[in-house]
N, C-alpha and C positions, 0 to 999 in steps of 0.2 A: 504494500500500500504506500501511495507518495508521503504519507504522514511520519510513516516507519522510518523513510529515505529522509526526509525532513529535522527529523531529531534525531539522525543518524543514530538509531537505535542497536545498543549491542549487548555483549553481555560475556568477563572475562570471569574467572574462576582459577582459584590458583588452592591448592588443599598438601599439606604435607602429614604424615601420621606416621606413628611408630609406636610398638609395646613389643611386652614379652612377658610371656609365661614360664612360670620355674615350678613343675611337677619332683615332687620326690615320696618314694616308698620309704615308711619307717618301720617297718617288720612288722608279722602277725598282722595282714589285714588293712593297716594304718596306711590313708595316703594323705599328705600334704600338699596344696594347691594354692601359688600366687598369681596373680595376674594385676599387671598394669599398663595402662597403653597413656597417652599425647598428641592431642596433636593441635593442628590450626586451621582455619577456613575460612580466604577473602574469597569476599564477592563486588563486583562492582556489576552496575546496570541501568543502562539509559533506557528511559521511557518515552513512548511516544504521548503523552501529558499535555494539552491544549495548554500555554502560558497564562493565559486568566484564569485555568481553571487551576495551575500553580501557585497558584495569586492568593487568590480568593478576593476576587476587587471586590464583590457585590457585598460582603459584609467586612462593616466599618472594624477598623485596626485587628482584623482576624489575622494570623497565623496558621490556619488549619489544616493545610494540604502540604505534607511532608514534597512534596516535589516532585521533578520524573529522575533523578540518578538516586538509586538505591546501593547505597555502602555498606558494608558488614565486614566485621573482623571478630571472627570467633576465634576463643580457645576453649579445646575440651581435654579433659583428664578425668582420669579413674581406678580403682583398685579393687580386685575382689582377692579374697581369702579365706580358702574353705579346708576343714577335715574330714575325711570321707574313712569310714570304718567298713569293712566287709567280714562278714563271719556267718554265724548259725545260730537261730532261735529255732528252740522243738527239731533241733535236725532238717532245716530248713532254711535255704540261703535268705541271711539279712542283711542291708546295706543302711547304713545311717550317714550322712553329711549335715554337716556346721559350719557357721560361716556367716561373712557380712561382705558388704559391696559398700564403695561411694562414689558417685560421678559427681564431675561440675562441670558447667557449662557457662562462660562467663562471652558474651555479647557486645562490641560496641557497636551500635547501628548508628548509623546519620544517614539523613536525606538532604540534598540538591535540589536546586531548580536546574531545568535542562535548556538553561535559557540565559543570555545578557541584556540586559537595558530594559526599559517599559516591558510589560505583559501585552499592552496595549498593541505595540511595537518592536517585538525584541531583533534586538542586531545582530546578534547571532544565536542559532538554535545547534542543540547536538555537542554540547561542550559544558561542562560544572559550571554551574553558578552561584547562591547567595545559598547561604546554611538555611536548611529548614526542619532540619530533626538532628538531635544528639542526647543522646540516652546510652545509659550501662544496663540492660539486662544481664540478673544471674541468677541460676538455676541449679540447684544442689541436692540430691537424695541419698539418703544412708538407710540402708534397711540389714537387717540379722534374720539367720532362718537357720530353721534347723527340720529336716524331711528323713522321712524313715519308709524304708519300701521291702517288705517281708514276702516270697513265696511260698505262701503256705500248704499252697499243692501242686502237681504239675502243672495247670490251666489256670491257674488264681495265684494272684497276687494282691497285696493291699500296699494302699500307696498314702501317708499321712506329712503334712506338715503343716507348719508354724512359722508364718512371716510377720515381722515388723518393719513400715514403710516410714521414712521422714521424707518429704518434699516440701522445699521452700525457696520460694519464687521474690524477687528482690529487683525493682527496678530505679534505675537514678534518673531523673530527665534536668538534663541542661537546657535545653532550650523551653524557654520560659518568656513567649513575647505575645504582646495584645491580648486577647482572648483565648489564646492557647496557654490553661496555666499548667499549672504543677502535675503531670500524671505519675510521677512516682508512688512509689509505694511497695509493700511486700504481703507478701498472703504463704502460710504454714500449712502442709496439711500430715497426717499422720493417724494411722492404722493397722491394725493387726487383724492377719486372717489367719 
């Protein structure tokens, strides 16, 4: 579409990651299990975004339309670590694992206008222009478990476990102009099944 050619619409991606697992058997049964990984994830992206509607002219001293370049730079990390036991209940293969996990996922998003000069008017399209989002989202869960899985006959098996979830969600917002105020804020959640 000419609009797409217009705000010369794109969209690069650049993601690097790594981890590693360290398994080791500790006699009788016993297995020890770590795991952690890293990584990172930019994004950039031009939209094709009408520049009034980037604006927001129609409502007085708004702020409300993050823009048409969409920016992101993630990072994520994480760690699990479990004990897994193998043996016999009743003469009958039993497996038990324990263990917890944590991820985080920390976000800085910004938006662009995809425009310079007047909305009304602009001088050039398809290129960064005036800030219009900067915010820190961060996202973090820890949860513990512990599952127990017993064959009690050839064709049966029973399968039980016990998790505990934390999730908590944490946003900063810097841009804070005209009628766009404050949307920061953090919300908790947590449960057990």
């Amino acid at each position: 579409a000419s609009v797409a050619t217009q705000f010369n619409t794109r969209k690069s991606v650049e993601q690097l990651q790594g981890g590693v697992v360290f398994e080791q058997q500790l006699g009788a049964g016993n297995t020890l299990r770590a795991m952690g990984y890293t990584g990172n994830r930019q994004v950039v992206q031009y939209l094709a975004i009408p520049a009034l509607t980037q604006r927001n002219t129609n409502v007085a001293s708004s702020q409300l339309n993050s823009g048409g370049v969409v920016d992101l730079d993630t990072d994520y990390r994480g760690a699990d670590l479990r004990w897994s036991w193998e043996g016999d209940l009743a003469s009958r293969p039993l497996e038990i694992t324990l263990g917890g996990n944590y991820d985080l996922q920390q976000q800085l998003r910004r938006g662009y206008e995809n425009f310079t000069g007047p909305s009304t008017a602009p001088t050039a399209l398809g290129i960064r222009g005036v800030l219009r989002r900067d915010e820190t989202n961060r996202i973090e869960n820890f949860d513990e478990f512990v599952q127990a899985n017993w064959q009690f006959a050839d064709r049966w098996s029973v399968l039980a476990g016990l998790r505990h979830s934390e999730v908590k969600f944490k946003s900063t917002d810097r841009y804070i102009v005209g009628l766009n105020g404050n949307d920061g804020g953090a919300k908790s959640y947590g449960d057990t099944t």
